[in-house]
N, C-alpha and C positions, 0 to 999 in steps of 0.2 A: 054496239060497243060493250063490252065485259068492263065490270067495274073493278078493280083489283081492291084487295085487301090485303091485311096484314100476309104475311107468308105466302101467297099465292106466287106460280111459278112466272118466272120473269125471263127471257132473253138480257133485255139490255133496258135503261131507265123509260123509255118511251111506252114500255110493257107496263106500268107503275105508273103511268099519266095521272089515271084516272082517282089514284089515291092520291089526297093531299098532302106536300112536303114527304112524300119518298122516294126511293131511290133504289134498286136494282142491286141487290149482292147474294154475289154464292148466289144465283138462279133465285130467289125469293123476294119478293116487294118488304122491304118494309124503311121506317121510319129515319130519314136524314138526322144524322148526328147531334142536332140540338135540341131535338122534337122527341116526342113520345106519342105510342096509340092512346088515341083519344077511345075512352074506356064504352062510351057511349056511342060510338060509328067508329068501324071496325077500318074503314077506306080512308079514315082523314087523322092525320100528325098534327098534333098540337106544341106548339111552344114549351119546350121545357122550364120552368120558373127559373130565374132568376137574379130575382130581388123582392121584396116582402111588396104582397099585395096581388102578382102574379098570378094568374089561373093555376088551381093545380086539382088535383084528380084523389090522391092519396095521399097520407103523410109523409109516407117515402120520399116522393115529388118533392115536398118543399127539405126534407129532414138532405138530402142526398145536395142538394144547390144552395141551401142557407145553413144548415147545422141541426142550431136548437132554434127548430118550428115547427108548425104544424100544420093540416090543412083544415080551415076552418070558413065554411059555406063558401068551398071552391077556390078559396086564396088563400096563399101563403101567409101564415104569423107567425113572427117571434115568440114563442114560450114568453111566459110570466117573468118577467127580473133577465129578459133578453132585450137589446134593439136591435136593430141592422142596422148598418156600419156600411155606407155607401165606398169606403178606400178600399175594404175587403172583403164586399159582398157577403157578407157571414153575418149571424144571428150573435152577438156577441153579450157578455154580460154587463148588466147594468152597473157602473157605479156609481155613489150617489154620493153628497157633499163628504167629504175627509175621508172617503173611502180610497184605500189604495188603488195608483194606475201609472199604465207604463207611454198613453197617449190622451192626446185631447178627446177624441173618439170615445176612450172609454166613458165619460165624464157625462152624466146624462142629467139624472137629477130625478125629482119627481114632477116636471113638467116636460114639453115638448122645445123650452125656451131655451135659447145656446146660451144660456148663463155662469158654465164651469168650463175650466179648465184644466189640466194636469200641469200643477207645476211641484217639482220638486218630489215626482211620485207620490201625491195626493191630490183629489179632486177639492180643491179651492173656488171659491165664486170669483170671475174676470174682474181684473183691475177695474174700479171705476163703472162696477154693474150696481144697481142701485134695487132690482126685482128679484136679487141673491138672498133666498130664506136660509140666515145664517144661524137658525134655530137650535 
């Protein structure tokens, strides 16, 4: 059995078995729509990133699925003064206590703790949080 790779010539998806997650177009094997060539074996598609943490290959990878990120030892990260934002899968910016914002999401802090909110378009500490460094 012929192993297919990237670009090699195809009849129809069963010509492309042999490469992992592709598929068969315009006569050449390559890579099913969510996947990318894995850089490292030329026959196997990998998962396109994302959401932050993701396998990825090059900055592109995560910069192209998340925004402002990067690839850092093969996963996707948020740039400095970014998080990700699981409603909008995007690398967004950080804001941090009184800081202007248009959502709860933006509202991050200098912890990982759901301590802020967005109310009144400023990130304020939640009613009734008591670990809110109101410094």
């Amino acid at each position: 059995m012929c192993i297919a790779n990237e670009g090699a010539s195809c009849i129809d998806n069963s010509t492309c078995r042999s490469m992992t997650n592709a598929v068969c177009r315009q006569g050449k094997c390559t890579c099913q729509d969510s996947y990318a060539l894995d850089t490292r074996n030329s026959s196997n598609c990998i998962s396109r990133p994302s959401r932050e943490g993701d396998r990825c290959q090059r900055d592109d990878d995560c910069q192209e699925a998340l925004g402002r990120a990067m690839c850092v030892s093969e996963r996707c990260r948020c740039l400095s003064q970014y998080h990700f934002v699981n409603e909008t899968g995007k690398c967004l910016p950080t804001r941090f206590l009184y800081n202007p914002c248009t959502k709860d999401y933006d509202c991050v802090g200098y912890s990982t703790e759901d301590v802020l909110e967005c109310r009144n378009g400023e990130c304020v500490c939640k009613k009734g949080e008591t670990g809110c460094n109101k410094g």
